[in-house]
N, C-alpha and C positions, 0 to 999 in steps of 0.2 A: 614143501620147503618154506623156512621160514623165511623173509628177505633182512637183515639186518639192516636201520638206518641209522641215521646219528647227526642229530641236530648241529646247526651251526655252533848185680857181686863181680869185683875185680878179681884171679888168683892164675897163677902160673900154670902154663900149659905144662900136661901128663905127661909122665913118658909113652913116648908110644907103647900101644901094644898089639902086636901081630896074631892076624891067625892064620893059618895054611889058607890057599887061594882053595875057592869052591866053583863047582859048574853052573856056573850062568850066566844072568846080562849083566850084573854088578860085579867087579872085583872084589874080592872080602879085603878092602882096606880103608871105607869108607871115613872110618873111625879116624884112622890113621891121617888121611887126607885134611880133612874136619880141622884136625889138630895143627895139624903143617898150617893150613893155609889162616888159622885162627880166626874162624871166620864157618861160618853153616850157611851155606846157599839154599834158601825155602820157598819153593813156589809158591803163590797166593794168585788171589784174585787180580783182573785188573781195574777191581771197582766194585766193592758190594757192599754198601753201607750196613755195619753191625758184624760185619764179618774182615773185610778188609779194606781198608780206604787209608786216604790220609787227611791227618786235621790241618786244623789252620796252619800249623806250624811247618806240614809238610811230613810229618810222621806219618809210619803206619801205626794204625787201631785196626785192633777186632778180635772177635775169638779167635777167629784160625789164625790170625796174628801173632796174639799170646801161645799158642802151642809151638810155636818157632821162640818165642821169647824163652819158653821154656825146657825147651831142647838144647839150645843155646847153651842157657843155664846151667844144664846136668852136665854137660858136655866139655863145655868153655870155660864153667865160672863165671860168665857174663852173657844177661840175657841180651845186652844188648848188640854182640858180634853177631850181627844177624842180614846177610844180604839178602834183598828182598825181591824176587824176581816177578813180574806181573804177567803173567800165561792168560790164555785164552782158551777155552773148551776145546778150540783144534790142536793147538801146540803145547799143551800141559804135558801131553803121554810123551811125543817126541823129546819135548827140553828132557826129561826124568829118564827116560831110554840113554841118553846121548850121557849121562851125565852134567850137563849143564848147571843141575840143580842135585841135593844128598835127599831133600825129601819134598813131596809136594803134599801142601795143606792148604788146597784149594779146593772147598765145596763140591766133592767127586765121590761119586755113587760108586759104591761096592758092588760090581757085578761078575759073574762067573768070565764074561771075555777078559774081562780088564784084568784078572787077578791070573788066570792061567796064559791065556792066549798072548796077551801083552807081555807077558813078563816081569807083572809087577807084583807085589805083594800089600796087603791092606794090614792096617797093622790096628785096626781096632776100628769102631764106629765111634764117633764125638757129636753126631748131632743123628736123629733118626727124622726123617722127613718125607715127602711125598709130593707130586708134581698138583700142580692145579693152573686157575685162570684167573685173571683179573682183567677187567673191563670198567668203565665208564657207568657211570651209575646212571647215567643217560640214557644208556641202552635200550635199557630197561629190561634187563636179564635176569633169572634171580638163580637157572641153572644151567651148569653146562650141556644137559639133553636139551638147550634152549638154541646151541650152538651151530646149525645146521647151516652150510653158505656162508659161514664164518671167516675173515682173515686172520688168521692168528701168524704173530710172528713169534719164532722160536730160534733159537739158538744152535748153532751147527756144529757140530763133534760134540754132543752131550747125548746122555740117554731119553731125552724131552723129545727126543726126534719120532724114536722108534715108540716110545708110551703114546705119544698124540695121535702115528698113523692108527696103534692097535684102538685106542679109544674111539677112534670116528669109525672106523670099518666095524667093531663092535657094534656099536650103536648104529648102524647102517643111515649112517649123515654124514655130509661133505665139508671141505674146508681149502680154504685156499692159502698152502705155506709163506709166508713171510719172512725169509732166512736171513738172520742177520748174527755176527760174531761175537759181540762183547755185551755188558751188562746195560752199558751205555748207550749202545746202539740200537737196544732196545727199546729201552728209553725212549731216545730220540722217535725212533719210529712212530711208536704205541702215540707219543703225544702231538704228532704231526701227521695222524690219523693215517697213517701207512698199513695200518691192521686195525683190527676190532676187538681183539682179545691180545695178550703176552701170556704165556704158559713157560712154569720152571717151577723149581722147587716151592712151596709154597712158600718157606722160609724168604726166598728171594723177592718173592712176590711182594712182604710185608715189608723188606728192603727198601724196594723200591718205591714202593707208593708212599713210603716214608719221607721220602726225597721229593714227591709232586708241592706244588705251591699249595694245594686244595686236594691231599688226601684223602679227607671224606666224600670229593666227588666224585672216587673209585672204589671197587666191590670185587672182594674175593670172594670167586665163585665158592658155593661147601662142596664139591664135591674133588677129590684126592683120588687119584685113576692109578697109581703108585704105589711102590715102597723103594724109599731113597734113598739105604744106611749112608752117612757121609762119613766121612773117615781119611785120613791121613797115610796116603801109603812112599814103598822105597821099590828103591830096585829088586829084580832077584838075583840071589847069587850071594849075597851076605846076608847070613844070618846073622849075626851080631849086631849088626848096625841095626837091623828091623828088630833082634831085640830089644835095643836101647829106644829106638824110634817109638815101641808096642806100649813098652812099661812104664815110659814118662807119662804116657796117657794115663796108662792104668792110675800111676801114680795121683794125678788131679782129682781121677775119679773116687779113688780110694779116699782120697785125703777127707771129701765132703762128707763119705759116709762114718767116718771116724773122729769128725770135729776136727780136721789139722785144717787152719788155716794160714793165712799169708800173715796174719799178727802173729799168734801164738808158735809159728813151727818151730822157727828156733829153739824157742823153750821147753816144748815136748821133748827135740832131741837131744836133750843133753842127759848124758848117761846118769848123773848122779840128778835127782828132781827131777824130773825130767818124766815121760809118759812112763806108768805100768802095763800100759795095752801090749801083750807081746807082736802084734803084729804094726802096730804104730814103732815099734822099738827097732823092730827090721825093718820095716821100709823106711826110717829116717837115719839105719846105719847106728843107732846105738847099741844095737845087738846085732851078731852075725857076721857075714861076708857079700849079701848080695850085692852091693856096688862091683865089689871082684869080681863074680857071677859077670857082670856085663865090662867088665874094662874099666870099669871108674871108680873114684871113690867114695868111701862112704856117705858124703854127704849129697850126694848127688839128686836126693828127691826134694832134701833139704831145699834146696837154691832154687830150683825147678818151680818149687811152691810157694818159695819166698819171692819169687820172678814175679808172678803171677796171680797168686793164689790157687783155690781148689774150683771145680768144676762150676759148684755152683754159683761161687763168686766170679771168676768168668763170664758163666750165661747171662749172671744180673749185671752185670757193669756191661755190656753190649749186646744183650740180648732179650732180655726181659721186661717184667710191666713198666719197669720206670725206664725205659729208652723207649727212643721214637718209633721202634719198631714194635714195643709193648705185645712180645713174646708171650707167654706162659709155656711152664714146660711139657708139660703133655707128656709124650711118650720118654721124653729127657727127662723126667724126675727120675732121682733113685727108686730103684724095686722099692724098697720101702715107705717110698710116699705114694705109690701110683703107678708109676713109669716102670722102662724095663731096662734103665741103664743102672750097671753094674760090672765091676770090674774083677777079673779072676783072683782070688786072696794070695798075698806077701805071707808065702808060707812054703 
């Protein structure tokens, strides 16, 4: 064993619209509620730089941010009726169970417990990711089989738990857990030498070390012990809602692979000049009914993308090479660059 050391848009709310109550944890009137209270309760983070935070000013930023801005939007008419609720790995499922909150879009792995056993539904994948480690370039580490007698702290009510026990019992090496709650606490920990390693999404990983005074004094391990789909889910028991929830996603994603951006969308959608793509023509509502299809109106992917823009322009304004956390997309490029995101076609 090895010994590890370490040097010193405004617009009038909808009429409502009902559907028959269905069997489950959500009541089918979520839409409805949404509307009443004018206003979408969105879980997020409580602190993950590129993903959710707040600026100078006390806003929230970040992707999963903008996926509420853009909910909002289709929903509201205003992306910015957006309560913003800050969960923690333990109490995210609860707040979202309880109702507390209409959706949570806080950095949460798609897995078979969570989607059946919990009672929740996933309503897409928005960022594909994988757990890993970051350490002190001190160390002098370069892999995690390097790991053995390790402190790692990790995070409690997240899927990090159970990938770390299986990685070390794999690898038949030891490690001493370091259990702490929130992003920040980890933080704290890691740089007040309370562990030896932080393990979490790697994305989070680049988050964070974003944030150190002297980021190049730290090292993401290469090696990805994981598969993290992250993704935005809702209660069960409304369908409706999860499909509005599902297809604003789709929507972003679509819009990148079709050229609908946050400049141009308006302009595509207008019936007369306006796009000849037929599937640009339906999913901005100048042809068709699917805004009906889900309760709203036509314009509804319209505003959503005008909120925000499309997937890509998201990832690059808080995700990408030019933010601090100097992203590339990887498995997040469209199918057609590389990657294997891709959204099911407005048809």
């Amino acid at each position: 064993m090895i010994a590890l050391t370490r040097p010193g848009l405004s617009c009038a709310v909808f009429a409502a619209f009902v559907l028959p109550a269905t069997v489950g944890t959500a009541q089918a009137a979520t839409l409805d509620d949404v509307r009443a209270a004018d206003e979408l309760k969105c879980g997020i983070n409580t602190g993950l730089a590129g993903f959710a935070n707040t600026d100078d000013a006390g806003n929230w930023v970040g992707f999963d941010v903008d996926y509420c801005k853009a909910l909002a939007a289709a929903v509201l008419g205003d992306a910015g009726k957006v309560q913003y609720v800050s969960l923690t790995g333990k109490n995210r499922f609860p707040a979202l169970q309880a109702g507390e909150i209409e959706v949570l879009a806080r950095n949460t792995t798609w897995t078979f417990s969570r989607d059946v056993d919990l009672g929740l539904t996933f309503v897409g994948v928005n960022y594909y990711d994988g757990q890993g480690f970051i350490g002190p370039r001190s160390l002098g580490i370069s892999s995690a089989g390097e790991l053995d007698g390790a402190s790692v702290c990790i995070q409690t009510g997240t899927t990090t738990e159970l990938n770390l026990a299986d990685f070390f019992r794999t690898n038949n090496i030891s490690y001493e857990p370091v259990p702490i709650e929130t992003n920040a606490e980890a933080r704290a920990a890691y740089e007040a030498e309370r562990c030896d390693v932080y393990t979490s999404d790697a994305s989070g990983l680049a988050a964070t070390r974003a944030t150190f005074d002297n980021p190049n004094d730290h090292v993401i391990l290469p090696e990805i012990i994981s598969k993290e789909p992250l993704g935005p889910l809702v209660r069960h028991g409304d369908d409706q809602w999860a499909d509005i929830a599902r297809w604003v996603l789709n929507a972003l994603i679509s819009a990148e692979e079709l050229g609908v951006t946050q400049a141009n969308v308006e302009a595509l959608a207008q019936k007369d000049g306006g796009s000849d793509n037929p599937e640009i023509q339906r999913m901005l509502g100048s042809q068709g009914s699917m805004g009906a299809m889900l309760g709203l109106d036509a314009d509804w992917a319209v505003r959503a993308i005008k909120a925000v823009g499309n997937y890509g322009e998201i990832f690059a304004r808080h995700l990408g090479p030019d933010t601090r956390l100097g992203l590339e997309r990887g498995l997040n490029a469209l199918y057609t660059n590389g990657g294997i995101l891709y959204s099911p076609p407005f048809r």
